[in-house]
N, C-alpha and C positions, 0 to 999 in steps of 0.2 A: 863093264864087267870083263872081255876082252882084256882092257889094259891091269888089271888086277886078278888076273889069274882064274878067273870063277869059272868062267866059259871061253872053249875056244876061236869059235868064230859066226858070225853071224851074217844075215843078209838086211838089207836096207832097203826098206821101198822104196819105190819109183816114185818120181816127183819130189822128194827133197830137195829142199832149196843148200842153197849157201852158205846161209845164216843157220840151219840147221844143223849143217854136217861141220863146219870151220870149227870148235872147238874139241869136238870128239877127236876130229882129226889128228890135230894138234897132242893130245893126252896120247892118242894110243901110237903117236910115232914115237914122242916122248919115250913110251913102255918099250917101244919095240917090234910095234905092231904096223900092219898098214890098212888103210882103206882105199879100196879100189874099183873100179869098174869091171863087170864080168869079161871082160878082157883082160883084164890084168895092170889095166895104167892106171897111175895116179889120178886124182881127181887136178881137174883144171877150175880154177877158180874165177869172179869177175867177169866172166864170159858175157856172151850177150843175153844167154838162156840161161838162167842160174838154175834151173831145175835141171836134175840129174836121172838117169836112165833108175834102174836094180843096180846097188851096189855089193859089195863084200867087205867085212872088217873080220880078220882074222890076227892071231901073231905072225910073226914071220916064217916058222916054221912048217904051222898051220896051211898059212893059206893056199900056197903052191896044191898041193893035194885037196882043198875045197874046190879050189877054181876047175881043177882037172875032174870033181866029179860032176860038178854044177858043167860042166860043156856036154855033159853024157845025158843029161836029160833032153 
């Protein structure tokens, strides 16, 4: 929804794996969009722990300004 325009950005629970997140990924960079860690980094993939912390998928515009309000909480 992110990479189509409907909604601007979203969170992701905690505990998604790899297999979960590696195609969304893929579509919304495609868009223009990114999926990240509440840090702000890219997702690292392959790892040893393929499960992932709380994510963010926002556009590019977007995000900068979710992430800076998601740190205020």
């Amino acid at each position: 929804m992110i990479a189509d325009g409907r909604i601007d950005g979203t969170l992701v629970k905690k505990n998604s794996h790899d297999w979960d997140l590696a195609a969304a990924d893929i579509i919304l960079a495609e868009a223009g969009g990114q999926l990240v860690g509440l840090e702000g980094r890219p997702l690292a993939y392959n790892r040893e722990t393929v499960a992932h912390d709380t994510l963010c998928a926002a556009s590019a515009e977007v995000l900068p300004h979710l992430l800076a309000n998601l740190t205020r909480i």
